[in-house]
VOBA-1610 file (N, C-alpha, C; in pm, whole numbers, padded with zeros to 5 digits, always signed):
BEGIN
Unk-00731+02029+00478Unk-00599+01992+00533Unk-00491+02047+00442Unk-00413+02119+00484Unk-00362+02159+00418Unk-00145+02093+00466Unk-00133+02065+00564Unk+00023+02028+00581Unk-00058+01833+00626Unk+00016+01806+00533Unk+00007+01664+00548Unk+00145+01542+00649Unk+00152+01533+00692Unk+00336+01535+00773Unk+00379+01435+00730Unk+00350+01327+00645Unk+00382+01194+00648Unk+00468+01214+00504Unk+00430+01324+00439Unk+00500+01394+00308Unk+00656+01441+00306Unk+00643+01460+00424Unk+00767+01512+00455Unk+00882+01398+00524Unk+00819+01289+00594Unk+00864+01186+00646Unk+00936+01126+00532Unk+01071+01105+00529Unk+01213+01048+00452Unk+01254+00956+00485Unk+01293+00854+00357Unk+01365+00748+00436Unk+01533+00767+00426Unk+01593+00840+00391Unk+01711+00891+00409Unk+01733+01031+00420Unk+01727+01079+00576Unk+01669+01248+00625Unk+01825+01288+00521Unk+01941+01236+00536Unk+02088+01294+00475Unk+02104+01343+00329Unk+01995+01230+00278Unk+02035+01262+00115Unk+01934+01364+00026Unk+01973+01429-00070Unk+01882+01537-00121Unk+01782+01463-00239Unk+01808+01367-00252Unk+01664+01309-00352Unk+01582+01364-00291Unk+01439+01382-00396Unk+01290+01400-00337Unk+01219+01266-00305Unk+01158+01249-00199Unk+01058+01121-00124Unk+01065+01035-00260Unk+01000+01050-00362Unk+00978+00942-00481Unk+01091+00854-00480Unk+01167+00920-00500Unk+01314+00902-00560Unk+01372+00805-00415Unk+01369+00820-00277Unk+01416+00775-00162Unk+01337+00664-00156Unk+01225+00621-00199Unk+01103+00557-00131Unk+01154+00414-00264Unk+01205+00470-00393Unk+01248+00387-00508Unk+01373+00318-00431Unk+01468+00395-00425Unk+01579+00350-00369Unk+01618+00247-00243Unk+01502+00282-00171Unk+01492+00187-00075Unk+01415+00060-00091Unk+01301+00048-00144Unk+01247-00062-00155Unk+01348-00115-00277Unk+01416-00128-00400Unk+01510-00161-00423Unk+01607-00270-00313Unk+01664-00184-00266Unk+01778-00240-00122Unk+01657-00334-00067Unk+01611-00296-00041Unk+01535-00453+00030Unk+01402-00544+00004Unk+01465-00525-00151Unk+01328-00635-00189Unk+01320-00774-00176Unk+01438-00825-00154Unk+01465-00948-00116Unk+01429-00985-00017Unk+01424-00936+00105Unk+01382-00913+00216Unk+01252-00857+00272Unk+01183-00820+00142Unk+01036-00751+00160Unk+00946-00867+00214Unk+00927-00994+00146Unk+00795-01086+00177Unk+00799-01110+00303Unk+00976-01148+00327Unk+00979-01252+00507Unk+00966-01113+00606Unk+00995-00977+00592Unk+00984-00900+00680Unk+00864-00870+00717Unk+00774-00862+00599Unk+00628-00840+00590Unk+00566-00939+00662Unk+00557-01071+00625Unk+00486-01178+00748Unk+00565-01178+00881Unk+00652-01173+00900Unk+00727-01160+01030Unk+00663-01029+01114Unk+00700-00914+01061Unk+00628-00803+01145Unk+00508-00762+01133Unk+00402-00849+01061Unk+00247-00834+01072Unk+00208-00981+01185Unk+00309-01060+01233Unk+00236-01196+01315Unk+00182-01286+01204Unk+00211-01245+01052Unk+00170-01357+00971Unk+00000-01294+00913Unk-00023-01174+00951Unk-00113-01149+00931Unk-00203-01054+00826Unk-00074-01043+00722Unk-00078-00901+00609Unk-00191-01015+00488Unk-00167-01113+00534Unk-00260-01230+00384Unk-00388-01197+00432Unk-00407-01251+00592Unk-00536-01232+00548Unk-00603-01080+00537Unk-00532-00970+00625Unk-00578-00819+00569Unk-00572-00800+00413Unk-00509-00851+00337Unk-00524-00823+00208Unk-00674-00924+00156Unk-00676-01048+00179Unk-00802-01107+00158Unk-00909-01013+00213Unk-00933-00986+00291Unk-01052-00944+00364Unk-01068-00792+00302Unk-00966-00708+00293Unk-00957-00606+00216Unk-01100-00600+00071Unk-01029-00745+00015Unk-01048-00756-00139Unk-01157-00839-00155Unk-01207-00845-00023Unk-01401-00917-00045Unk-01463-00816-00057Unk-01422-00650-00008Unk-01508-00575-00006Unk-01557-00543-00180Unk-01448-00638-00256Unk-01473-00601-00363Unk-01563-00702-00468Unk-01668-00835-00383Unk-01687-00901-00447Unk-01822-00872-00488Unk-01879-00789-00445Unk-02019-00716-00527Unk-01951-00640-00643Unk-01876-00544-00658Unk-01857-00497-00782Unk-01830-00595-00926Unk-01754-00685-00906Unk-01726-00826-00960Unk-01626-00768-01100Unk-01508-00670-01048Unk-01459-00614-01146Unk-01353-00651-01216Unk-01395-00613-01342Unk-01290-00701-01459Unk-01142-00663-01498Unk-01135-00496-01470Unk-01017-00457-01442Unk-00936-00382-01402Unk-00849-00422-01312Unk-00796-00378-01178Unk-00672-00331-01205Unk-00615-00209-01157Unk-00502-00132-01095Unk-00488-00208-00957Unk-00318-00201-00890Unk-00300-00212-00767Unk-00156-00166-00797Unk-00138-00021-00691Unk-00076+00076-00688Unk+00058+00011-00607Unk+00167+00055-00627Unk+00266-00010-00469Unk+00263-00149-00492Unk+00261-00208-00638Unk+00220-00358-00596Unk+00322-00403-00569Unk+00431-00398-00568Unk+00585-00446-00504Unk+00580-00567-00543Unk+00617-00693-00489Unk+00600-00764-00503Unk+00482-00863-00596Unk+00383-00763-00593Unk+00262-00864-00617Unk+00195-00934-00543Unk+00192-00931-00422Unk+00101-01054-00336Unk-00053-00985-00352Unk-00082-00832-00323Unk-00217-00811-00361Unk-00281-00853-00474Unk-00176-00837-00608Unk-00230-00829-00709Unk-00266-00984-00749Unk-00218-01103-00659Unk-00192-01237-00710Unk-00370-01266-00594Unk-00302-01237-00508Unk-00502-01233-00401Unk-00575-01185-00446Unk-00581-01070-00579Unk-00681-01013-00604Unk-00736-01107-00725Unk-00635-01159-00828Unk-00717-01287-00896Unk-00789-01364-00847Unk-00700-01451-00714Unk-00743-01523-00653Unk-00907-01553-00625Unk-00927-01429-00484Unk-01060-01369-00492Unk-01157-01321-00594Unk-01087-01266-00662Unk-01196-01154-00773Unk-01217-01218-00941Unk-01140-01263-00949Unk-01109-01336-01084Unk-01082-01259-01212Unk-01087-01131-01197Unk-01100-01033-01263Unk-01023-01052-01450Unk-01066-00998-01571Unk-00980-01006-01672Unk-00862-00989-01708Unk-00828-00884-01606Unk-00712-00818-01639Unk-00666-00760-01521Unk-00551-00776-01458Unk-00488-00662-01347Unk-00406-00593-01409Unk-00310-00466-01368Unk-00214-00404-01372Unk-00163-00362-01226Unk-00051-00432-01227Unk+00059-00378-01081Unk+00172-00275-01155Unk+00164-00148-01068Unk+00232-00064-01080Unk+00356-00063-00952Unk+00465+00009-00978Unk+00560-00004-00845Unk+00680+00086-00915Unk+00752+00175-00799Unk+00873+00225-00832Unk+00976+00160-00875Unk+00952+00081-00765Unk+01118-00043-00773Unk+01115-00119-00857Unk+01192-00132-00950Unk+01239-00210-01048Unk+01276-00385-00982Unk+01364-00361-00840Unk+01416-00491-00773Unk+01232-00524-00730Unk+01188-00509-00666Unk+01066-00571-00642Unk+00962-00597-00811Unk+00970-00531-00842Unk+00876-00597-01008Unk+00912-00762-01043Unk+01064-00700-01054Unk+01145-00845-01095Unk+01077-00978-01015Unk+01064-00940-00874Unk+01066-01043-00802Unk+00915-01087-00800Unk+00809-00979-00814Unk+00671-00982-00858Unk+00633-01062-00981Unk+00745-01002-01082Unk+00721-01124-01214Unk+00764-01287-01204Unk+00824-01315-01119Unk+00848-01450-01068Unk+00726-01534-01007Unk+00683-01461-00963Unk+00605-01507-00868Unk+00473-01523-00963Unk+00436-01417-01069Unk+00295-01412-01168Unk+00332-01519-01221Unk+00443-01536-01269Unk+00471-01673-01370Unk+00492-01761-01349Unk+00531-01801-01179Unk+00550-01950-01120Unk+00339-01981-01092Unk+00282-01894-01094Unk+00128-01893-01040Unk+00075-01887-01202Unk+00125-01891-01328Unk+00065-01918-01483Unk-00024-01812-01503Unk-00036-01660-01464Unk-00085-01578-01455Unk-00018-01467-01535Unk+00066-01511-01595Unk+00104-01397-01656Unk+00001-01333-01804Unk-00091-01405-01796Unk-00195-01333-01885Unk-00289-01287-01847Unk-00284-01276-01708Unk-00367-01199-01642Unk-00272-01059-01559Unk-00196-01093-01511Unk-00132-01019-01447Unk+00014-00924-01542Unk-00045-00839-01491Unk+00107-00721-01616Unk+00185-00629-01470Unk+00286-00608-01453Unk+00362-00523-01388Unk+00439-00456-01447Unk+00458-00334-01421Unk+00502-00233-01485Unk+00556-00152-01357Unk+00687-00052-01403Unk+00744+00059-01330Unk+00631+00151-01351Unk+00649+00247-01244Unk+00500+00364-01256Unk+00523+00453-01172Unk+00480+00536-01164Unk+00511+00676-00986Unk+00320+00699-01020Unk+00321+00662-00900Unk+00162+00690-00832Unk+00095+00806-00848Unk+00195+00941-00827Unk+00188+01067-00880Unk+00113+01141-01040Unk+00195+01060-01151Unk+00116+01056-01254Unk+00077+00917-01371Unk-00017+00856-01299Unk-00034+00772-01404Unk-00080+00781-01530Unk-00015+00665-01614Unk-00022+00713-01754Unk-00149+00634-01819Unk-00243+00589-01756Unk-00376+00560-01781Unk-00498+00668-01793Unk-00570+00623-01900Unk-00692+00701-01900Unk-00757+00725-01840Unk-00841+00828-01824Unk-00922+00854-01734Unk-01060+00729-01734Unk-01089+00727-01626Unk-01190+00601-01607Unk-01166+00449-01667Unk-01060+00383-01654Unk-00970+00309-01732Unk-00981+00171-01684Unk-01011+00188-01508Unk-01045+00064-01454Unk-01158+00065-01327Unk-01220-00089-01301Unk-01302-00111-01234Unk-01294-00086-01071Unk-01176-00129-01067Unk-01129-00111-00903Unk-00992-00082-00909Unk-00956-00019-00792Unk-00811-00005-00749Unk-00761-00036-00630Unk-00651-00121-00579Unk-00640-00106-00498Unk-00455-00068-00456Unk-00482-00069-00294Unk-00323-00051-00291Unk-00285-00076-00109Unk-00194-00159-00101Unk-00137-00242+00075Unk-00024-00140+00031Unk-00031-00067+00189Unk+00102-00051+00236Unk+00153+00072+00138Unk+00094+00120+00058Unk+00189+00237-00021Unk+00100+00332-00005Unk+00048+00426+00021Unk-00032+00579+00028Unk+00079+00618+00152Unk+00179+00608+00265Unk+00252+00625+00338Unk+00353+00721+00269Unk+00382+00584+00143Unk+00480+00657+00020Unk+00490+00744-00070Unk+00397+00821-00030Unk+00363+00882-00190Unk+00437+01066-00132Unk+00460+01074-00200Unk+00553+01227-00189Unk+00423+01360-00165Unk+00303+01328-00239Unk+00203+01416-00276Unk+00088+01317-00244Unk+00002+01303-00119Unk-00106+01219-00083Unk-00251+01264-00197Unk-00251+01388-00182Unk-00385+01443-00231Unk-00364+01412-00348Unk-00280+01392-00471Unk-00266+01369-00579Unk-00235+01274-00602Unk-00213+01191-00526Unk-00175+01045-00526Unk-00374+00995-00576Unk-00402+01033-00462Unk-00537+01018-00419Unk-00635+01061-00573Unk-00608+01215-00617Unk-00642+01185-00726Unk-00677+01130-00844Unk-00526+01095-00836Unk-00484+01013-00963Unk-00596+00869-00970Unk-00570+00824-00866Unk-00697+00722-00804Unk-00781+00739-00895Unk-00849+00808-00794Unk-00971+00851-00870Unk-01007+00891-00977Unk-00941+00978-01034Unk-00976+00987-01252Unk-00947+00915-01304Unk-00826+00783-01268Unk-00875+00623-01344Unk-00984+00527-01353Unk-01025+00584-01199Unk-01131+00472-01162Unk-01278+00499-01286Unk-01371+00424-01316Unk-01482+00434-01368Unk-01572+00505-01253Unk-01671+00561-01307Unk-01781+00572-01203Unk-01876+00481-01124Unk-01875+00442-01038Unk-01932+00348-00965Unk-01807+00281-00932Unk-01667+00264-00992Unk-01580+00191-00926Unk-01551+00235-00752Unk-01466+00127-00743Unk-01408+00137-00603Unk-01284+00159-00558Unk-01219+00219-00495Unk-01031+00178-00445Unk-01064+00136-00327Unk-00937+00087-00279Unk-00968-00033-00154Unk-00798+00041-00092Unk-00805+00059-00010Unk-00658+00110+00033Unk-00644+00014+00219Unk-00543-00007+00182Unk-00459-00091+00307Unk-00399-00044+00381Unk-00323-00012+00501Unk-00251+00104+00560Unk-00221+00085+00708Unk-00083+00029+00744Unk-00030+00014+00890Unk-00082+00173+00961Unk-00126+00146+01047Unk-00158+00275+01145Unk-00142+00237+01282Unk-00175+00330+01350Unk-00166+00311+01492Unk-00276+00279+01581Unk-00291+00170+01690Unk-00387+00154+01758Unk-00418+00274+01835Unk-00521+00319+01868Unk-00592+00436+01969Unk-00612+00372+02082Unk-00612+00289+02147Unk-00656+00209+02292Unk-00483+00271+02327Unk-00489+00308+02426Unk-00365+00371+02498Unk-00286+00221+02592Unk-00378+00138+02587Unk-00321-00017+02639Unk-00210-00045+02471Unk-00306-00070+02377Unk-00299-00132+02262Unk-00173-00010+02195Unk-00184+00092+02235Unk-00084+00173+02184Unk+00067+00106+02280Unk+00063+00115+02359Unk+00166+00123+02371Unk+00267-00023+02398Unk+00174-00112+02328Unk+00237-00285+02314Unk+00293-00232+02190Unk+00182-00168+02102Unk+00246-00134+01964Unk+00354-00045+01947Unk+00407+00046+02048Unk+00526+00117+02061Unk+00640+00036+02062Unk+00622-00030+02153Unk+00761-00149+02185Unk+00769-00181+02074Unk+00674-00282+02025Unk+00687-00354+01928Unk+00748-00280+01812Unk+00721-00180+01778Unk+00811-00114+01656Unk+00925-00044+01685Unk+00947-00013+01780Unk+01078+00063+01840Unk+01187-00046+01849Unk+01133-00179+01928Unk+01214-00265+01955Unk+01223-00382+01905Unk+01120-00432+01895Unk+01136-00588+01811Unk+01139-00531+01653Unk+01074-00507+01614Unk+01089-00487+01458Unk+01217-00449+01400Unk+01313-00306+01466Unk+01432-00335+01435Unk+01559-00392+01472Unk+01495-00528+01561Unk+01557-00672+01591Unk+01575-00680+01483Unk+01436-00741+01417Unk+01420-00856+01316Unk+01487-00779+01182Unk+01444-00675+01202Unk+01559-00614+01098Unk+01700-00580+01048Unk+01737-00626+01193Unk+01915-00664+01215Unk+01957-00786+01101Unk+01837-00899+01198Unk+01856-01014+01176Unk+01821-01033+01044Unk+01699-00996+00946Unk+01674-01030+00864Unk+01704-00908+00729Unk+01702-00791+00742Unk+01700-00687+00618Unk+01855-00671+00634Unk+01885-00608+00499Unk+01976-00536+00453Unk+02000-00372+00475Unk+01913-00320+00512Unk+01869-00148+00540Unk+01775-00158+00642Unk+01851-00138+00767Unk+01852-00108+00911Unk+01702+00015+00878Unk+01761+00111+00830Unk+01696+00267+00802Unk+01526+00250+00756Unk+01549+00122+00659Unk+01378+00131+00577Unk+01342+00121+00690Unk+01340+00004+00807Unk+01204-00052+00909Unk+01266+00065+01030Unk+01338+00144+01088Unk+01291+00263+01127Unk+01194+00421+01065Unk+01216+00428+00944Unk+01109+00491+00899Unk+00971+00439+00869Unk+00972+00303+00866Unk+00821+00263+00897Unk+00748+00340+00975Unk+00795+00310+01100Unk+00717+00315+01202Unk+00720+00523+01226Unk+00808+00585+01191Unk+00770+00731+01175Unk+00689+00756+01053Unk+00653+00701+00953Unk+00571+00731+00830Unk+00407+00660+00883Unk+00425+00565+00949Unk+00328+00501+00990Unk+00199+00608+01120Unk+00279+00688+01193Unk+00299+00786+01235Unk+00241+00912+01239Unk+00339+00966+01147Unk+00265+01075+01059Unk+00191+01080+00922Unk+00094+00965+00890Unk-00025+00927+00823Unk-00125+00937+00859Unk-00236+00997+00796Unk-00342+01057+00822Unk-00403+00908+00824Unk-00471+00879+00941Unk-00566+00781+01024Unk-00705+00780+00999Unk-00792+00671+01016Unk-00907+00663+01058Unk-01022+00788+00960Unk-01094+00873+01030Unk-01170+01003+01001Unk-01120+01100+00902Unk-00963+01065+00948Unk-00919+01189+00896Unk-00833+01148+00739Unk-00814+01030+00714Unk-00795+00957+00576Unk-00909+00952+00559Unk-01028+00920+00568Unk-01170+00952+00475Unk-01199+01094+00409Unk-01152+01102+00516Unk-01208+01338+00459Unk-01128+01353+00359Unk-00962+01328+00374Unk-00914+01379+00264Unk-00928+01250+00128Unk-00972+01102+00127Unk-01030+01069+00037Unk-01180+01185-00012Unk-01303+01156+00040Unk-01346+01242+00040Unk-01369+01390-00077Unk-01236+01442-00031Unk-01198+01590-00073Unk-01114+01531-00196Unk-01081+01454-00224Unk-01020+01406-00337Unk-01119+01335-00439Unk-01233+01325-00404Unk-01310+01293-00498Unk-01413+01152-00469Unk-01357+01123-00368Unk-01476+00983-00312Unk-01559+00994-00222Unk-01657+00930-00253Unk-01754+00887-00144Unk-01818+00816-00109Unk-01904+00767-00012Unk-01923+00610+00091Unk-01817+00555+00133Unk-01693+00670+00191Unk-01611+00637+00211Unk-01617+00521+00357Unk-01548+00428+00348Unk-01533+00356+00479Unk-01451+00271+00550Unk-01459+00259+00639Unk-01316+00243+00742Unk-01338+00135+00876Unk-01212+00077+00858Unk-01223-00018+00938Unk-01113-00102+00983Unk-01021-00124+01084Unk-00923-00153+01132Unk-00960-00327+01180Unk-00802-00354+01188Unk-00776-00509+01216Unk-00651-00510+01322Unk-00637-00606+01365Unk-00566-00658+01480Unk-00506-00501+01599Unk-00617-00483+01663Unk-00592-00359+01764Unk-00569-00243+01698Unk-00612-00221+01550Unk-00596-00094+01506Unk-00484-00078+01439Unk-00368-00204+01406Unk-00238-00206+01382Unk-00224-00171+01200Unk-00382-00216+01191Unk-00412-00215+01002Unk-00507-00195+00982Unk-00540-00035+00898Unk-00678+00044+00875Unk-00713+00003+00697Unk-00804+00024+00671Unk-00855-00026+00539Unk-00957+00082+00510Unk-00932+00101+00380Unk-01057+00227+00379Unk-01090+00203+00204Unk-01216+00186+00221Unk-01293+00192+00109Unk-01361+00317+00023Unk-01314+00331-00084Unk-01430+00449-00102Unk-01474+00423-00314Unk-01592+00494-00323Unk-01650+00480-00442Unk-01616+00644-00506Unk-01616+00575-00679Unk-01597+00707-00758Unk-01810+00746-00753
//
């Protein structure tokens, strides 16, 4: 694969930043607004895709975890939860979402388990083979450079580790597609009237959501990036794909 389209997908087509830089800026503007938008336009249903996600990880029984895009932190706080692990690290562009991530580690007495840090997915500054698992909800959409995103993944991970990736996509049932059209064309930037600050982020959702490599074709280029037993598997009509794969 060589043109990836979701790379090119902007959340401000006007301004000349590069994707990193737009994708910072925006989750910023609406981090306040990130948790209630997130249960509102999943039906309440992003907790348990992140639980169910992060059982795939209860055979490995790993002690320490990356979670990429952690924004907020809700993966990284489910992934104690579930996994119990020694140590996490949440990485994230946005500075306004960390903040609000460290609130939340420290109202939950986790802050000795849980570390958040600013980071670009692009080059992490971890060693090679550094942790047990990785995971990441909702950010591989974001990444300016997928295949190297994807990399990067992978030369942290240990051998035998796992990444666990989360990912709004599109239903394939041509019924189920096209409830899910409305629904993002029209209700979502309702609720985004009503509830966000940046009209713009929850219309580029649904075009990044879009032009993201799906199903078969997010395995291959995991895959080609260095994993394998890659595997895949969607939730509520295909609305949320999950893909597993081993170093």
């Amino acid at each position: 694969m060589t043109d990836i389209k979701v790379e090119k997908v902007l959340p401000y087509e006007s301004e000349g930043n590069n994707k990193t830089a737009q994708v910072e800026e925006m989750f910023d503007k609406i981090a306040g607004q990130y948790d209630t938008m997130n249960h509102l336009m999943s039906l309440f249903q992003d907790r348990n895709w992140r639980r169910t996600a992060l059982r795939s990880l209860l055979d490995l029984k790993p002690k320490r975890m990356l979670d990429i895009a952690t924004g907020t932190a809700d993966f990284a706080i489910s992934a104690y939860e579930e996994l119990e692990p020694q140590e996490i690290v949440g990485i994230d562009l946005s500075k306004e979402m960390l903040e609000i991530g460290k609130k939340k580690v420290e109202v939950k007495g986790l802050g000795n388990i849980i570390s958040l840090e600013q980071g670009d997915s692009m080059k992490l500054r971890f060693d090679d083979a550094s942790f047990d698992a990785l995971t990441v909800a909702f950010g591989v959409r974001n990444f300016s450079d997928l295949k190297q995103g994807l990399s990067e993944m992978n030369r942290v991970l240990r051998d035998g580790g796992k990444a666990v990736i989360l990912e709004l996509s599109e239903p394939t049932n041509p019924i189920f597609k096209l409830g899910y059209k409305f629904y993002t064309k029209c209700i979502i930037p309702l609720m985004a009237k009503l509830v966000a600050k940046d009209l713009r982020a929850y219309e580029y959702l649904p075009e990044s959501i879009a032009a993201c490599p799906q199903g078969q074709e997010m395995a291959e280029l995991m895959k080609g990036c260095g994993f394998s037993e890659v595997k895949v598997r969607t939730f509520t009509f295909g609305s949320c794909s999950l893909y597993v794969g081993k170093k």
